[in-house]
Residue frames as qw, qx, qy, qz and C-alpha x, y, z in Angstrom:
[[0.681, -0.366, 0.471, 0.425, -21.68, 34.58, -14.51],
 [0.270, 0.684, -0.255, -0.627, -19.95, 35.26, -17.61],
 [0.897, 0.327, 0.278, -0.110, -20.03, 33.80, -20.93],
 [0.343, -0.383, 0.712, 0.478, -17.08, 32.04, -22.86],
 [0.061, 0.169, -0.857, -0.482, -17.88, 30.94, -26.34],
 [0.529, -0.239, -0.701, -0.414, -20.25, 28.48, -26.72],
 [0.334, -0.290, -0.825, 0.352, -19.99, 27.58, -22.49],
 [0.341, -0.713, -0.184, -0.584, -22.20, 29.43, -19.93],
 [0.454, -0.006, -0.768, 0.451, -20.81, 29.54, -16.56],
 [0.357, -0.626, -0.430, -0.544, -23.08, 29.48, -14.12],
 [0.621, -0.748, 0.050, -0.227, -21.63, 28.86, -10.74],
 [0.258, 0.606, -0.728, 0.191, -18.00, 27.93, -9.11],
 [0.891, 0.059, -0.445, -0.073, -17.74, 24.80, -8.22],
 [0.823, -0.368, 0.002, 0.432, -14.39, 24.41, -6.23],
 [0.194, 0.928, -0.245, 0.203, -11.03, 26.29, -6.23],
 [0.937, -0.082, -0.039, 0.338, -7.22, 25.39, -5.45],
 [0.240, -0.753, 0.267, 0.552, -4.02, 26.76, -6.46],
 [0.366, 0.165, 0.647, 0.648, -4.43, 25.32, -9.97],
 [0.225, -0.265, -0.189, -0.918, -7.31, 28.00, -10.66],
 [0.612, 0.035, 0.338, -0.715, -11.22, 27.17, -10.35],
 [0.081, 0.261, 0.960, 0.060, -13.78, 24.63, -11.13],
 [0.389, 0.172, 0.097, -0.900, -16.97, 26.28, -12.65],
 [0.439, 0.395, 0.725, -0.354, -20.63, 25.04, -13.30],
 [0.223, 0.461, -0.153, -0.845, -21.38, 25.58, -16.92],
 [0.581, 0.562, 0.442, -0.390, -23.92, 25.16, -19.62],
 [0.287, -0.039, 0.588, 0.755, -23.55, 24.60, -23.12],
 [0.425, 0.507, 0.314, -0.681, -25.80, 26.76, -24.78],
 [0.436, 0.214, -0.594, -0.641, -26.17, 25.16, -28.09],
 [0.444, 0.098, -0.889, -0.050, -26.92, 21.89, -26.25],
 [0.584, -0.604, 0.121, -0.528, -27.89, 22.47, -22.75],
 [0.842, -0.144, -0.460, 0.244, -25.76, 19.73, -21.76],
 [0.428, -0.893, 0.086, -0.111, -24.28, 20.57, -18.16],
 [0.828, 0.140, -0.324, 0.435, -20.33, 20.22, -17.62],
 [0.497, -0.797, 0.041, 0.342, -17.73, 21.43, -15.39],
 [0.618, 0.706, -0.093, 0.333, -15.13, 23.42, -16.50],
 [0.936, -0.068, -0.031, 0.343, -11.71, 23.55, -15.41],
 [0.208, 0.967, -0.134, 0.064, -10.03, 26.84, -15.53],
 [0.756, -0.438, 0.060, 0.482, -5.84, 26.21, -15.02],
 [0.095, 0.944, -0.254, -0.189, -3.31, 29.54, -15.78],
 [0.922, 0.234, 0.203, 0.233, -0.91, 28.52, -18.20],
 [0.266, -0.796, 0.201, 0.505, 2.39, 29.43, -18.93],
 [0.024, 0.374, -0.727, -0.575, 2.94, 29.58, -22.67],
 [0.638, 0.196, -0.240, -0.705, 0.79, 28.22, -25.40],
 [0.324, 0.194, -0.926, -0.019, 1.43, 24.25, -24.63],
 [0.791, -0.336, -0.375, -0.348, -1.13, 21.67, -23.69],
 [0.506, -0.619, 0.499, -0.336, -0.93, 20.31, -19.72],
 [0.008, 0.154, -0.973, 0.172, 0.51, 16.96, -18.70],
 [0.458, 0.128, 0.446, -0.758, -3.61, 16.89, -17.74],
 [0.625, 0.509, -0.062, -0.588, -4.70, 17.22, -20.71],
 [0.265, 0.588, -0.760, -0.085, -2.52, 14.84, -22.09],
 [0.047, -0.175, 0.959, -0.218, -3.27, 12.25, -19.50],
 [0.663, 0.357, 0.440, -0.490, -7.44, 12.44, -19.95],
 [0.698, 0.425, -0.366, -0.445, -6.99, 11.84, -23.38],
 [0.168, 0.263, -0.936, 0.165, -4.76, 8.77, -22.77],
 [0.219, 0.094, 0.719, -0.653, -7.98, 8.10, -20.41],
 [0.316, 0.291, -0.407, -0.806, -10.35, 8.46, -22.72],
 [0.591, 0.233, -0.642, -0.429, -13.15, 5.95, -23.06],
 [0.168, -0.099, -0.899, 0.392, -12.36, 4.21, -19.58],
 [0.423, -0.603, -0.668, -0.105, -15.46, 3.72, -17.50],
 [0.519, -0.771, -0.364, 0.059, -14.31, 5.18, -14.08],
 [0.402, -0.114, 0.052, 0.907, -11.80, 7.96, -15.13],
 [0.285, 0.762, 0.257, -0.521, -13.76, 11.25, -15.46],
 [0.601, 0.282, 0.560, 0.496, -14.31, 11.95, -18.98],
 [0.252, -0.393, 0.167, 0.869, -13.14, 15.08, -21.18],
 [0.500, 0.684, 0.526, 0.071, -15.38, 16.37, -23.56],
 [0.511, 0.785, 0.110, 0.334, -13.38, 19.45, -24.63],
 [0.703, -0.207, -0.034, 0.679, -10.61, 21.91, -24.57],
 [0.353, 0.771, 0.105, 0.519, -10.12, 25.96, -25.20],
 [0.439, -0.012, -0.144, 0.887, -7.99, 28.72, -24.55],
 [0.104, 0.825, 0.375, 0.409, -8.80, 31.94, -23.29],
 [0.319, 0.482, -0.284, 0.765, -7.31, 35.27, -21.67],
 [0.370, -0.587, -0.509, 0.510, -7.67, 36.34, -17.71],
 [0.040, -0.995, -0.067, 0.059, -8.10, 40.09, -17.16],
 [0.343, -0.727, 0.437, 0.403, -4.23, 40.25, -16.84],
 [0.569, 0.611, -0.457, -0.306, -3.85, 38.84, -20.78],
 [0.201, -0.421, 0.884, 0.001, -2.46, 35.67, -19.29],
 [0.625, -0.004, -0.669, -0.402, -3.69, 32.17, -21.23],
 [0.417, -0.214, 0.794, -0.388, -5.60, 30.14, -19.45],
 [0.238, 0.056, -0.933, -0.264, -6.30, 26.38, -20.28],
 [0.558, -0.028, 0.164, -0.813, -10.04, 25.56, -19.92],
 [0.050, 0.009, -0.985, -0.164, -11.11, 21.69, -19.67],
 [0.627, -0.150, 0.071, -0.761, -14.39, 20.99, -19.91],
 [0.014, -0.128, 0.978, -0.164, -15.52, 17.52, -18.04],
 [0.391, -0.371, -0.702, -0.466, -18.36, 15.78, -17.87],
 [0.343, -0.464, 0.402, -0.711, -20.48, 16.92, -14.71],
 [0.658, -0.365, -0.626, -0.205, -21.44, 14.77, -11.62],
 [0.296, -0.669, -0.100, -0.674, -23.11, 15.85, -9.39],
 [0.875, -0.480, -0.062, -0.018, -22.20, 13.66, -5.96],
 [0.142, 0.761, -0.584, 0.243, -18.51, 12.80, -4.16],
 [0.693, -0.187, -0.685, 0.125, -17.32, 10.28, -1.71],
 [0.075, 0.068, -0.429, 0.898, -16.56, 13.11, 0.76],
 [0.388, -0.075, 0.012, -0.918, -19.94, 14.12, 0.49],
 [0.716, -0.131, -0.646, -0.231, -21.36, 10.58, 0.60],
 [0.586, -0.106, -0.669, 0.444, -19.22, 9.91, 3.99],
 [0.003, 0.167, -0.337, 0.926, -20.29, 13.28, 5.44],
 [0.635, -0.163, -0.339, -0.675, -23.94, 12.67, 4.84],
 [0.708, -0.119, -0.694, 0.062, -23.95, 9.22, 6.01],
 [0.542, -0.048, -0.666, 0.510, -22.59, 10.66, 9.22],
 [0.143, -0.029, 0.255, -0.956, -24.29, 13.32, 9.90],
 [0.683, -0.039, -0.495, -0.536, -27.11, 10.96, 9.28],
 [0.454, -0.442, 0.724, -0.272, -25.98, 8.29, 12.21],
 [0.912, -0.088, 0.355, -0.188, -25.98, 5.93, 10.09],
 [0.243, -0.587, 0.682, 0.363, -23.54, 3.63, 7.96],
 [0.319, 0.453, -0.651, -0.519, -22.51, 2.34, 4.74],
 [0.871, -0.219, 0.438, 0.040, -23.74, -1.70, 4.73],
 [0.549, -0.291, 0.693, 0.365, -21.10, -4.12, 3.23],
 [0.459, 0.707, 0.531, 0.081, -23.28, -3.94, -0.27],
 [0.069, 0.965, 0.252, -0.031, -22.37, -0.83, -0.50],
 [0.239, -0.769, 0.543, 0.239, -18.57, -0.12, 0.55],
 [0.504, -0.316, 0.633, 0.495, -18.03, -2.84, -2.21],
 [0.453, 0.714, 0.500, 0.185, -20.07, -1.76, -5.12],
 [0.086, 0.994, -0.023, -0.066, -18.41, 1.50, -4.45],
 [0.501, -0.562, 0.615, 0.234, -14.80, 0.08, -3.01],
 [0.748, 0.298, 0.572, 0.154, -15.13, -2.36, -6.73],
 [0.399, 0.865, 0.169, 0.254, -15.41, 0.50, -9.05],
 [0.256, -0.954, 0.128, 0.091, -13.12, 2.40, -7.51],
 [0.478, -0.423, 0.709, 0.298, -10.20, -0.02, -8.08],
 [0.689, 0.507, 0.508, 0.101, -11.43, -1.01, -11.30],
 [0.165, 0.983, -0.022, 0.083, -10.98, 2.90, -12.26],
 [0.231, -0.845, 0.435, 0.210, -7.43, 2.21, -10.89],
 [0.632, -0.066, 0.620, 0.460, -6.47, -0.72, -12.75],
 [0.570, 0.774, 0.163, 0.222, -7.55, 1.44, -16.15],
 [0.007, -0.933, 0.359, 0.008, -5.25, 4.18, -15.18],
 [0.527, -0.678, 0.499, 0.119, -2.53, 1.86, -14.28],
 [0.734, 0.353, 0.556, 0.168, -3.21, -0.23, -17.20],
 [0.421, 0.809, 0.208, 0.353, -2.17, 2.75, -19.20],
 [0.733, -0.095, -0.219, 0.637, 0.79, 3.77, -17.02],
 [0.128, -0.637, 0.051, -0.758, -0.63, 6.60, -15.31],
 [0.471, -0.405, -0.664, 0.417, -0.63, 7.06, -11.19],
 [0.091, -0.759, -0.528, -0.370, -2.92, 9.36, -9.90],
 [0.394, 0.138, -0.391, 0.820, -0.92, 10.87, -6.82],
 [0.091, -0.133, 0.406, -0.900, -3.85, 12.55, -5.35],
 [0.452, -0.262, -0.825, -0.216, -6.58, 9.84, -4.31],
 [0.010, -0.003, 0.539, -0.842, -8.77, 10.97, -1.76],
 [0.223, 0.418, 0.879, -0.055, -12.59, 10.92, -1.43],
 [0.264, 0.780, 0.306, -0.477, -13.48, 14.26, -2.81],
 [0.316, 0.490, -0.651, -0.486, -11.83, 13.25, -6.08],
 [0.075, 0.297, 0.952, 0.024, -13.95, 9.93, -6.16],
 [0.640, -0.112, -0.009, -0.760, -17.40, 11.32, -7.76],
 [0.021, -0.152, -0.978, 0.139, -20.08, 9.21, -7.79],
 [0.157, -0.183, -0.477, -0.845, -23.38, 9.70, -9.99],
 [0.617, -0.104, 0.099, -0.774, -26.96, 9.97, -9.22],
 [0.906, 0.028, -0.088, -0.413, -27.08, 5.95, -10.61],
 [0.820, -0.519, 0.227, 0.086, -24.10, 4.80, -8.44],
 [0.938, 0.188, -0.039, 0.287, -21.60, 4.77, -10.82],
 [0.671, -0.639, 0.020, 0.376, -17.94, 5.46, -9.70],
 [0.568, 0.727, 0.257, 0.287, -15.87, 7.87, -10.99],
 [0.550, -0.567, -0.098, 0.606, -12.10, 9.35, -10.08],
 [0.426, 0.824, 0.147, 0.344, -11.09, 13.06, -11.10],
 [0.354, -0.883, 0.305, 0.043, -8.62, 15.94, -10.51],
 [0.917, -0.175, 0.103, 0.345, -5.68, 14.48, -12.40],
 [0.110, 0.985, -0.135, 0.019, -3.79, 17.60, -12.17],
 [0.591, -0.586, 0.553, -0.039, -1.55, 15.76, -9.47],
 [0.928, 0.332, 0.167, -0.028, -1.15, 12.75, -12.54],
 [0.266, -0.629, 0.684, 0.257, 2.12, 11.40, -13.72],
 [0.770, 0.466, -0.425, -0.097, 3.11, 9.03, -16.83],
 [0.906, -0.330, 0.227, 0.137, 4.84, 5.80, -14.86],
 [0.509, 0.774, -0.311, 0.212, 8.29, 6.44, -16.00],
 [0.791, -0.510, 0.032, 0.336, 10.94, 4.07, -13.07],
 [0.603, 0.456, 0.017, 0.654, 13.90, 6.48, -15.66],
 [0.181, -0.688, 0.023, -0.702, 12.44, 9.67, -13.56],
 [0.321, -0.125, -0.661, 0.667, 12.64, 10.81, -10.43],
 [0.363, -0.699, -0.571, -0.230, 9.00, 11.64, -8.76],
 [0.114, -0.334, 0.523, -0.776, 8.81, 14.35, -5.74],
 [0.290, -0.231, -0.922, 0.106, 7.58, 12.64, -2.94],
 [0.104, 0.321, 0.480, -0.810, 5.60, 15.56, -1.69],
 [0.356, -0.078, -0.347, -0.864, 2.05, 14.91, -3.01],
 [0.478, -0.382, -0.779, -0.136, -0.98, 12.85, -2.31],
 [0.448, -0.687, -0.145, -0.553, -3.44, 14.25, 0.68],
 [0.099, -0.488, 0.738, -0.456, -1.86, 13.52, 4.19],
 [0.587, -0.176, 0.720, -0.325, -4.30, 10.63, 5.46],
 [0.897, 0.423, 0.063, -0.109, -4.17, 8.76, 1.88],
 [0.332, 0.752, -0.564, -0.081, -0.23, 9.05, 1.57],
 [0.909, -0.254, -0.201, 0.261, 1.39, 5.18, 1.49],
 [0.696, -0.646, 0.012, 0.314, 4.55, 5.20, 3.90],
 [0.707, 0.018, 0.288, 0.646, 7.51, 5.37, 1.55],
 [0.003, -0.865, -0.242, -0.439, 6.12, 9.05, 0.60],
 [0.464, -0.875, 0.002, -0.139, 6.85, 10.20, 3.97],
 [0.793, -0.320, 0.332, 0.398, 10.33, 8.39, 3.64],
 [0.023, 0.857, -0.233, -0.460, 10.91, 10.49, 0.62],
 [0.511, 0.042, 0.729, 0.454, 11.40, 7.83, -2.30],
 [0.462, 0.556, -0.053, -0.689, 11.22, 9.59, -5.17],
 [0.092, 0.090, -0.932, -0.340, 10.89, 5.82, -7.57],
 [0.510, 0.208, 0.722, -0.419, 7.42, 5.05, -6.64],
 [0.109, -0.090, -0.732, -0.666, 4.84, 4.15, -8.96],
 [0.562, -0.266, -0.250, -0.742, 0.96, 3.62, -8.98],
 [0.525, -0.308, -0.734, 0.301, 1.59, 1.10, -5.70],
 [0.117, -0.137, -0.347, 0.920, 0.81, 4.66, -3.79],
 [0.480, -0.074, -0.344, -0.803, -2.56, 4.89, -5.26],
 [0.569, -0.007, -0.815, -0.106, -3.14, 1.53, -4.13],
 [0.219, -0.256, -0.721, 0.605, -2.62, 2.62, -0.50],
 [0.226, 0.086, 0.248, -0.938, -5.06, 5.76, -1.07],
 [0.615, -0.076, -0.375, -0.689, -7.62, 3.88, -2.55],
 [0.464, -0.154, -0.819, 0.302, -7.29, 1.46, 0.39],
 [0.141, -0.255, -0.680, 0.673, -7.93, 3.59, 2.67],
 [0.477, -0.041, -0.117, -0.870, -10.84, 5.59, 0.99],
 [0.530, -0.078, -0.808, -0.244, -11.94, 1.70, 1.01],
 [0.450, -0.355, -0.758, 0.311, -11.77, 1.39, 5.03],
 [0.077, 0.086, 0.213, -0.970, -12.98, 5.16, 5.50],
 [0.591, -0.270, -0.462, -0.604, -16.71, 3.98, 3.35],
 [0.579, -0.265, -0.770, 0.040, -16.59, 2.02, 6.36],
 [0.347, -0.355, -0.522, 0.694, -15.50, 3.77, 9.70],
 [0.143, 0.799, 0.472, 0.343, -16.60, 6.69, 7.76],
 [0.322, -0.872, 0.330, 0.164, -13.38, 8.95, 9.44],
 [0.348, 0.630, -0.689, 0.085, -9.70, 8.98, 8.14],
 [0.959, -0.241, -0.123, -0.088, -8.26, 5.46, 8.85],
 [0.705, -0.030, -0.056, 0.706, -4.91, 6.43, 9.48],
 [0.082, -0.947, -0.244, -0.193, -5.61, 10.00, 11.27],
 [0.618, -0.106, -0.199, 0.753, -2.16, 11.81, 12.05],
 [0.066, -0.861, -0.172, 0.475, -2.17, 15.74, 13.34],
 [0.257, 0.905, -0.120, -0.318, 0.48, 16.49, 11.03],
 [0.718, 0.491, -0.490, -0.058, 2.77, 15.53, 8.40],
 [0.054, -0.631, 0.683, -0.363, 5.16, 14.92, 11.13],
 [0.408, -0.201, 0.855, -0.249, 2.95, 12.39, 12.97],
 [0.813, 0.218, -0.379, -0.383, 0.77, 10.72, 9.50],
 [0.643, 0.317, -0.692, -0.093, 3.24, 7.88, 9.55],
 [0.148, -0.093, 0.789, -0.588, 2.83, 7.09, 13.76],
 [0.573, 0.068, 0.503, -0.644, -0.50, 6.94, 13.35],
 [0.859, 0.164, -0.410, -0.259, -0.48, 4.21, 10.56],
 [0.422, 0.191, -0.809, 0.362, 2.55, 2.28, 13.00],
 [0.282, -0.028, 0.620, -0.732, 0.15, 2.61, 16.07],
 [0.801, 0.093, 0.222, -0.548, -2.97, 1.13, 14.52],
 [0.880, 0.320, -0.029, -0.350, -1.02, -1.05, 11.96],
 [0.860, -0.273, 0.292, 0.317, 2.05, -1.93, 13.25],
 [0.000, -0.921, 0.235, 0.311, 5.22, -0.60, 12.37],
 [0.718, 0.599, -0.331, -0.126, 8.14, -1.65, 9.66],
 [0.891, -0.274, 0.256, 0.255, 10.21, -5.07, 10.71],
 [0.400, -0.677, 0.349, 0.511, 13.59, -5.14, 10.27],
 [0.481, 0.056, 0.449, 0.751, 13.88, -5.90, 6.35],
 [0.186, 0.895, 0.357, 0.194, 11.41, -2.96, 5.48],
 [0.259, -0.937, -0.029, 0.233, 13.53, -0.86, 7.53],
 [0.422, -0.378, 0.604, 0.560, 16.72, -1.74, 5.15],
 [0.420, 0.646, 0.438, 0.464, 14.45, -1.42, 2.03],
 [0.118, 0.960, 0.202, 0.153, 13.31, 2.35, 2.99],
 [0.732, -0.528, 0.235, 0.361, 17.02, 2.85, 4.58],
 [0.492, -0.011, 0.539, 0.684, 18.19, 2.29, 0.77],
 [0.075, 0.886, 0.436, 0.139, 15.45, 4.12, -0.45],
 [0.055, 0.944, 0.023, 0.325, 16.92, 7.32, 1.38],
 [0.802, 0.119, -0.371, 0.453, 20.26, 6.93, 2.50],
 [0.158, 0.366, -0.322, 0.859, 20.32, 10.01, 4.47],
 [0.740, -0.355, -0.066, -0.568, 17.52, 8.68, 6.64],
 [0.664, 0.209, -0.715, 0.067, 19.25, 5.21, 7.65],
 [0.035, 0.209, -0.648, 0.731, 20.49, 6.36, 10.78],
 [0.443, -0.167, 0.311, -0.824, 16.67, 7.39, 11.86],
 [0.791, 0.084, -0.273, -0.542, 15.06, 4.40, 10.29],
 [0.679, 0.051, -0.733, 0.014, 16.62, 1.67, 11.94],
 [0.016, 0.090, -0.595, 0.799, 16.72, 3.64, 15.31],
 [0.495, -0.306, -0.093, -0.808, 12.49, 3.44, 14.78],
 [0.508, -0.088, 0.706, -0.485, 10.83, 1.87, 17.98],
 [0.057, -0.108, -0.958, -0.259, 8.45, -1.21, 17.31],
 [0.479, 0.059, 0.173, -0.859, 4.92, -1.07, 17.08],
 [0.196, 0.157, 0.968, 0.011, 2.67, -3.76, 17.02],
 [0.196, -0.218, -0.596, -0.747, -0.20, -3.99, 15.14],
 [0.229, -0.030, 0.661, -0.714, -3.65, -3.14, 17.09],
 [0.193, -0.124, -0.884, -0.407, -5.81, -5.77, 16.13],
 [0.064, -0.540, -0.726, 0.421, -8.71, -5.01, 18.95],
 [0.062, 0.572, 0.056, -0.816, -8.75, -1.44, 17.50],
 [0.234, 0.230, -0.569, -0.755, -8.77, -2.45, 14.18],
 [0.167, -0.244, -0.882, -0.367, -12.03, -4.65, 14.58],
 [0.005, -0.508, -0.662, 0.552, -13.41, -2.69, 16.47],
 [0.040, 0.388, -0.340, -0.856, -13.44, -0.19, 13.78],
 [0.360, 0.001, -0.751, -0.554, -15.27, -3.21, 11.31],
 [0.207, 0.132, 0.903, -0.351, -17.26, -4.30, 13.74],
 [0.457, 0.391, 0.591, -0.537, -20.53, -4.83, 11.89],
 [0.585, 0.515, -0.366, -0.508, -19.88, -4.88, 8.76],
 [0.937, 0.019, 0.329, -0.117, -20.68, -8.29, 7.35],
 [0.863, 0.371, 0.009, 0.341, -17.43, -9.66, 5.70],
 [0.209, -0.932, 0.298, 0.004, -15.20, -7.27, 8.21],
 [0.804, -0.341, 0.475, 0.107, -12.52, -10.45, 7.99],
 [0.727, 0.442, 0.439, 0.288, -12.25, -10.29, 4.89],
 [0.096, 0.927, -0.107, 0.346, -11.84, -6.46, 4.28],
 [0.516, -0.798, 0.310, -0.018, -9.31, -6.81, 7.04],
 [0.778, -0.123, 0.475, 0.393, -7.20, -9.50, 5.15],
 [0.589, 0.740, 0.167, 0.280, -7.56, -7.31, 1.64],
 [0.020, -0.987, 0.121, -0.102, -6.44, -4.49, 3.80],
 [0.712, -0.467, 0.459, 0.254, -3.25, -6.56, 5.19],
 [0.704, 0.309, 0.387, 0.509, -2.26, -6.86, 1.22],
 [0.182, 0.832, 0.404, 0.334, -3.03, -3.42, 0.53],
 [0.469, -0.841, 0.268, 0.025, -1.05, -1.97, 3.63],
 [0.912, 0.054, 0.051, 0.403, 1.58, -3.83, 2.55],
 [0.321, -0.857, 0.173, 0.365, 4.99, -1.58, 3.84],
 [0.233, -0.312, 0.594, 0.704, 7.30, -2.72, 0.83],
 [0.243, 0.484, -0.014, -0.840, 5.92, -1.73, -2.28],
 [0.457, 0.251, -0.736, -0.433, 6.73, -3.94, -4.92],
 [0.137, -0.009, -0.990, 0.017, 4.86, -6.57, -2.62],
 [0.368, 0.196, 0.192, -0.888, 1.74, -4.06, -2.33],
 [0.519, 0.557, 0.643, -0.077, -1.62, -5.73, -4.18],
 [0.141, 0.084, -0.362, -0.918, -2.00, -4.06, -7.62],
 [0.626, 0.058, 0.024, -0.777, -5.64, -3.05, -8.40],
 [0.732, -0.002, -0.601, -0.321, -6.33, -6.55, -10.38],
 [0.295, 0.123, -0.894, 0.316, -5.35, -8.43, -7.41],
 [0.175, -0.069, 0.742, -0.644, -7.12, -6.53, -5.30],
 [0.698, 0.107, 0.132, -0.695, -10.59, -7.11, -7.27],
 [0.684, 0.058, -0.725, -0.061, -9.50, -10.87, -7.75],
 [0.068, -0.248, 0.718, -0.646, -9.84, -10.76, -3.33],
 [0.186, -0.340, -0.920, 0.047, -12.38, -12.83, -1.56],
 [0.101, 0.398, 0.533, -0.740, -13.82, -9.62, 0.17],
 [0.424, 0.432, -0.110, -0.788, -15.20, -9.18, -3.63],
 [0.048, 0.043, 0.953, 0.295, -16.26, -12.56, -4.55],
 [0.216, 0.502, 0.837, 0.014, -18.93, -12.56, -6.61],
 [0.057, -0.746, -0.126, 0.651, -18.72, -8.96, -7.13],
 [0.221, -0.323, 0.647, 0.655, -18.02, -9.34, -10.96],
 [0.060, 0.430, 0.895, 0.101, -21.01, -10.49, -11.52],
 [0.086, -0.767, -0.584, 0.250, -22.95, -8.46, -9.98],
 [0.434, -0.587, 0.278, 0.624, -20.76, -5.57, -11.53],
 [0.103, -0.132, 0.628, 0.760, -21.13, -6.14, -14.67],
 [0.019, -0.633, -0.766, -0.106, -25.20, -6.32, -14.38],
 [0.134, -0.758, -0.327, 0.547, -25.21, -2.97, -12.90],
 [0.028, -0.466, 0.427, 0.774, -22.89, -1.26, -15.73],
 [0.093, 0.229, 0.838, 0.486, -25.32, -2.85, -18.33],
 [0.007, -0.771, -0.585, 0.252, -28.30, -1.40, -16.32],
 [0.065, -0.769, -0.016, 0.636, -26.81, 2.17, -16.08],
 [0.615, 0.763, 0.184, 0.081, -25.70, 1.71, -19.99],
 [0.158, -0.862, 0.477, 0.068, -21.91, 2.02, -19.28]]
């Protein structure tokens, strides 16, 4: 691979439509990081870049260790982050596991499901919503510790602006996405980091639609669909939608499916009541992170939470 400056790149990592993701080496240090490649138009720092610093310092927000500029074969600038590396995912956790036959226990999906929200209440705590929560933007180190990247998709909370509603990964988007509000805020994180919560479990998409078209059926078919004042919130929400939204069939909630899903996990009742806050169809009445790690399904989990981050030195 070729060499930049000080970095060594040694292998590609990942790729998108924002550029690449490369493996690389400092060679004064040998310290390993990932680097970021993103094509830039003009000489201005990203929203990105902008929003890791702002990040800085948190526990479970990947962390930035540098920044340079440099030219593509076509002379065009391209912006180069360099992140700290780790080496693990939740995708890759949940694939393993399954291709393993075997499953997360209850230990687990909240030591991981803990951190995770923790990592959202920094961001939100600093009025940033992540917009593209999913498990292969959830690392997760060699010594367990939880970590959310990719915050290309990232936004500054700003209710003055108007948001496009077309982002977040199809089986992590919350409902009002698919209704086209463009006001949300970092309650849409909430839902994706719900469900990455009840995927550590089933260890499949919990809200599995074929396509954009049918996402939102298959959350009303397992969780029951939007009673009549939701359907006058999202109604106002997108006035050119009323008509369809009040015409939408009912759907009860399928409570046999959905434990059948937790069966075995010790404290499935619980995780099933968080998830009933967390699903929540009107937004402003969603859980925010703190709540949710003030839930019984994590009692005692603070504790035990803060012993671990003392172990790992974090």
């Amino acid at each position: 691979m070729e060499e930049k400056g000080k970095y060594h790149l040694q292998k590609v990592l990942g790729s998108g439509s924002f550029g690449y993701v490369f493996l690389a080496v400092n060679k004064q240090t040998n310290e390993i990081s990932a680097i970021k490649r993103i094509q830039k138009i003009g000489n201005q720092l990203s929203r990105e870049y902008e929003i890791l610093l702002e990040l800085k310092n948190t526990k479970h927000c990947v962390q930035l260790r540098d920044c340079f500029f440099t030219k593509n074969e076509s002379k065009r600038l391209v912006q180069n982050l360099v992140f700290e590396y780790v080496n693990n995912d939740l995708e890759r956790l949940i694939e393993k596991t399954k291709s393993q036959k075997k499953k997360l226990d209850a230990i687990q999906v909240k030591d991981i499901g803990y951190q995770l929200f923790k990592g959202l209440e920094e961001m939100h705590g600093r009025s940033i919503m992540h917009r593209d929560l999913k498990p292969e933007n959830v690392l997760l180190s060699s010594e367990g510790v939880v970590k959310i990247c990719d915050f290309g998709s990232s936004k500054f909370i700003d209710k003055s602006q108007k948001n496009t509603p077309y982002i977040v990964s199809r089986y992590y988007r919350a409902p009002e996405l698919y209704f086209c509000s463009t006001d949300y805020d970092g309650a849409i994180d909430v839902w994706a980091a719900g469900c990455i919560l009840a995927e550590l479990v089933t260890l499949a998409p919990f809200f599995k639609g074929n396509s954009d078209d049918e996402q939102p059926f298959a959350i009303f078919k397992l969780w029951g669909g939007l009673n009549d004042s939701q359907k006058k919130l999202y109604a106002s929400m997108v006035p050119n939608l009323k008509t369809s939204i009040q015409k939408m069939p009912s759907f009860p909630r399928n409570y046999s499916a959905i434990h059948e899903l937790f069966a075995g996990l010790e404290g499935a009742d619980l995780l099933v009541d968080l998830l009933e806050k967390v699903f929540d169809f009107t937004p402003e009445d969603r859980y925010t992170a703190k709540q949710v790690l003030a839930h019984p399904f994590f009692a005692g989990q603070a504790t035990r939470y803060r012993a671990f981050m003392k172990k790992v030195g974090c």
